[in-house]
N, C-alpha and C positions, 0 to 999 in steps of 0.2 A: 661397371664392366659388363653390363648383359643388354647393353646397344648393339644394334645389328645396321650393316654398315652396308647400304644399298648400291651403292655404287665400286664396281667390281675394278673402272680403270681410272685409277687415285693417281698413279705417276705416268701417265699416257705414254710416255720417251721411255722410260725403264722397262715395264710390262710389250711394250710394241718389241723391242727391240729384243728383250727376251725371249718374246715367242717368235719371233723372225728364227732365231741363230738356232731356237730346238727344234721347229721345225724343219728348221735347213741341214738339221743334224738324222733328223729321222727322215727325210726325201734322200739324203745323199746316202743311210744306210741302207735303203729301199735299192739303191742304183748299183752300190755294189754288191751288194745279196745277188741282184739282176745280171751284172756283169761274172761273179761268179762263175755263174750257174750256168751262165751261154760258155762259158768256155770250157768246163768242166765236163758238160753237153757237148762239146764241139767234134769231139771223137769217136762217140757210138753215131749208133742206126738204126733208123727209127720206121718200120714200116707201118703202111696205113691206107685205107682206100679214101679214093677220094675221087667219087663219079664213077662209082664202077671200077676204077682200077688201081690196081696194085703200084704202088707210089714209096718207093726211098727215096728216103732223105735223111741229113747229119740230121741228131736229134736238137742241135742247137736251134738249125735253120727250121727244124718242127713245131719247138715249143716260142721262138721267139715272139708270132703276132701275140698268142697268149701268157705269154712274159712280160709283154712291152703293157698290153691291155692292163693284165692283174696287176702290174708293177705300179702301175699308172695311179688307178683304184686305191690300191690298198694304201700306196703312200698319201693319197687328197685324205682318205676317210683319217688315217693315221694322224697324222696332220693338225686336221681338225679336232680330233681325240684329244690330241695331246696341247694343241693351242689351249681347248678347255681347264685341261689338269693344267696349264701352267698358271693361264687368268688365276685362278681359285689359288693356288700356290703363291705367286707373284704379288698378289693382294694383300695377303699375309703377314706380305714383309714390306710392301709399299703405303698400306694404314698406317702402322706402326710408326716410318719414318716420316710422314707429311705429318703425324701426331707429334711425334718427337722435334720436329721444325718449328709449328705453332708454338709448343710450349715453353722451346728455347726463348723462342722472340720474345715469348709473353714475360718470361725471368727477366731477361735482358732488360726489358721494358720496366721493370721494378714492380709487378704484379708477381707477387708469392703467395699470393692465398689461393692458387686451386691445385688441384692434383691431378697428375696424369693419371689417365685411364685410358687402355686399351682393351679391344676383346681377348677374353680366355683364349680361344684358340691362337691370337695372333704370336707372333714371332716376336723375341728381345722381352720377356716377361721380366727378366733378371737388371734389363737396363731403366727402363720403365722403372721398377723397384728400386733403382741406385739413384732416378734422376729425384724419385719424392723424396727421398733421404735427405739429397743433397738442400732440396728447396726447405725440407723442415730444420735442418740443422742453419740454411740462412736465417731463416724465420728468427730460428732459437739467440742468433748471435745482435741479429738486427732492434729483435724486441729488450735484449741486454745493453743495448745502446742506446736508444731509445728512453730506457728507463733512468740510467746516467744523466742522461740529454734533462729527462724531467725534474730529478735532483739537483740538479745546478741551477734551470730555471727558478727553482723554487729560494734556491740558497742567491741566488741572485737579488730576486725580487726581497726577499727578506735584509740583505745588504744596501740594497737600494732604500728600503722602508728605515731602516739603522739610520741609514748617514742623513735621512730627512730629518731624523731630530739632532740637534747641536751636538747633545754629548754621545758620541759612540762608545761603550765599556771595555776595558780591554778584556773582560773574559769572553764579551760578544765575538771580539775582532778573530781572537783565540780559535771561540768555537766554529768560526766559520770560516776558518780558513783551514782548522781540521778538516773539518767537513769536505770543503773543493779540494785539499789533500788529497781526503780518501774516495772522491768521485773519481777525482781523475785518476787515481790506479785502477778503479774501475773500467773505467772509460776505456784505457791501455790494454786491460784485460779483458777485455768484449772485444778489440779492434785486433789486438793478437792472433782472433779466431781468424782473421782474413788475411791472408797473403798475397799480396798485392805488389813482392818484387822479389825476382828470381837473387 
C-alpha cells in the first residue's frame, strides 16, 4: 500500500470528461455572477472623468469592459485551479477502479494468490477489503477441494494397487468404500461453499 502512483490520467474518458463538465460549471457560474451584476448595475449612475471630462454613464455600461476583462480572467485562472483539484481528486477514484478491473480479470482468470492493494489515500478502501476477503474465502473453499480431490487420488491408486492382486478382502473393499463415502461428503461440502445457480 505505500506505491506512489505517477501517472495522474489513469481513466483519460472519465477524468477528461469530469473536468470538462466542472469547469464548464465554474465558467457558466463566472457568467451569471457577470450577468447579475450588469443588471443589478443597470439602474444607477456612475460618474467619472475621462480626458478631462466629466462623463455619466449607467453603471452597468461603466463596469462592463472591466466585468467582461475580470470575468474572463478569473473564470481561465479558476478553471485551471480547479481542472488541478479535480486531476488529483479524479485520480483517487480512477487508480482504484483500473485496480479493481486488473484484479477482477486476474480472479476470473483463476489466479487467487495476490492481493489487492491500493494507496492509503485512494477511494473504496472498504471494497478493496471485501474483494481480499472474497479471494481468501475462494482460496479457503478451493484448497478444501483440492484436498478431497488428493484423497480419492490416493484411495484410488490404492484400489487400483488392491485389484492387481487376485484376491481383494472384503474388509479392504469395506474400507474403501467408507472412505470415498466419506470424501465424497466432503467433496459436497467444500462445493456447497459455491453457488453457482440462482
Amino acid at each position: 500500500m505505500g506505491y506512489k502512483r505517477k501517472q495522474y490520467f489513469i481513466n483519460k474518458t472519465f477524468q477528461s470528461e469530469f473536468i470538462v463538465k466542472f469547469c464548464g460549471l465554474v465558467i457558466m457560474g463566472s457568467v451569471v455572477f457577470g450577468i447579475i451584476l450588469y443588471l443589478f448595475s443597470k439602474h444607477a449612475l456612475t460618474t467619472s472623468f475621462e480626458n478631462s471630462r466629466l462623463v455619466i454613464k449607467s453603471t452597468a455600461d461603466y463596469i462592463f469592459p472591466g466585468l467582461l476583462f475580470g470575468g474572463v480572467i478569473t473564470a481561465i485562472i479558476t478553471a485551471l485551479a480547479a481542472g488541478a483539484v479535480v486531476i488529483l481528486m479524479t485520480h483517487r477514484i480512477a487508480g482504484p477502479m483500473y485496480r479493481f478491473e486488473r484484479y477482477i480479470n486476474e480472479i476470473g482468470s483463476g489466479r487467487l494468490y495476490s492481493d489487492l492493494k491500493i494507496r492509503k489515500k485512494d477511494q473504496f478502501q472498504n471494497m478493496a477489503g471485501s474483494l481480499n476477503k472474497m479471494t481468501h474465502d475462494l482460496k479457503l473453499g478451493l484448497l478444501e477441494v483440492n484436498d478431497v480431490s488428493d484423497e480419492l487420488d490416493k484411495l484410488i491408486e490404492e484400489l487400483s494397487a488392491s485389484s492387481s492382486r487376485e484376491i481383494l478382502l472384503r474388509e479392504d473393499i469395506k474400507r474403501i468404500v467408507g472412505e470415498l463415502k466419506k470424501d465424497k461428503q466432503n467433496l459436497s461440502r467444500a462445493l456447497e461453499h459455491f453457488k453457482i445457480k440462482i
